[in-house]
Each structure stands twice: as structure tokens, then as C-alpha cells.
C-alpha positions, -999 to 999 in steps of 0.1 A, spaced: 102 -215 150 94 -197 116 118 -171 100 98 -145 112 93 -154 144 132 -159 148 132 -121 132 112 -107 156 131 -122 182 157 -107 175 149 -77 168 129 -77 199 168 -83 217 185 -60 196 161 -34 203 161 -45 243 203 -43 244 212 -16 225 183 12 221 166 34 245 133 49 235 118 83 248 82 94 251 78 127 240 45 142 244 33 175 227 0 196 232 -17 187 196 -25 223 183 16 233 195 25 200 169 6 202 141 7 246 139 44 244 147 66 215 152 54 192 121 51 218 97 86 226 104 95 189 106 78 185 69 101 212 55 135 199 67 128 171 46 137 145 75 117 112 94 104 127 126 126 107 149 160 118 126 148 157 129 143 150 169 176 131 176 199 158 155 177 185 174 191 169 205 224 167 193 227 201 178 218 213 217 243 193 232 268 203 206 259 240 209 258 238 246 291 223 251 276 193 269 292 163 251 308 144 278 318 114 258 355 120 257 
């Protein structure tokens, strides 16, 4: 097996063990008039501006069950 293939594989298990990925759909006029524009400002990767979005609402909410 060649480096790469070994790479993918186990990235391919890494991602399978210890990541959960969400679909998130959007209606395209509401993302590209509102939500990317505002993405684009922050500065931030799409998925980092979505996760501390969700942690900001859990934070806020008082919903952080972890301890």
C-alpha cells in the first residue's frame, strides 16, 4: 500500500471515530445576501464561524451539559 493510500486510510478512520459531520442546508438567495457576507467579514473558514456560532448559543443559553 502506497503512502497515500495508508494516509487516506487513516484519515478515512480518524474521521469515522472521532468526528461527526452535519448537513446544513440554506435557501441560496438567504446565504449569499446574508449569511456569507457576514461570514466574509468575520474573517473566519465557514465551518469555524458555524461551530463557534453553535457554541456561542449553547454558551449563552446555559445549555452546556458537559460537567
Amino acid at each position: 500500500m502506497s503512502y497515500s493510500a495508508k494516509s487516506n486510510k487513516a484519515a478515512k478512520k480518524y474521521k469515522s471515530q472521532g468526528q461527526k459531520q452535519i448537513a446544513l442546508s440554506y435557501k441560496i438567495d438567504e446565504y449569499e445576501l446574508e449569511i456569507l457576507p457576514a461570514i466574509k467579514e468575520s474573517g473566519l473558514p465557514v465551518a469555524t464561524f458555524i461551530k463557534q456560532a453553535i457554541m456561542e448559543k449553547i454558551q449563552s443559553e446555559n445549555l452546556d451539559k458537559r460537567s
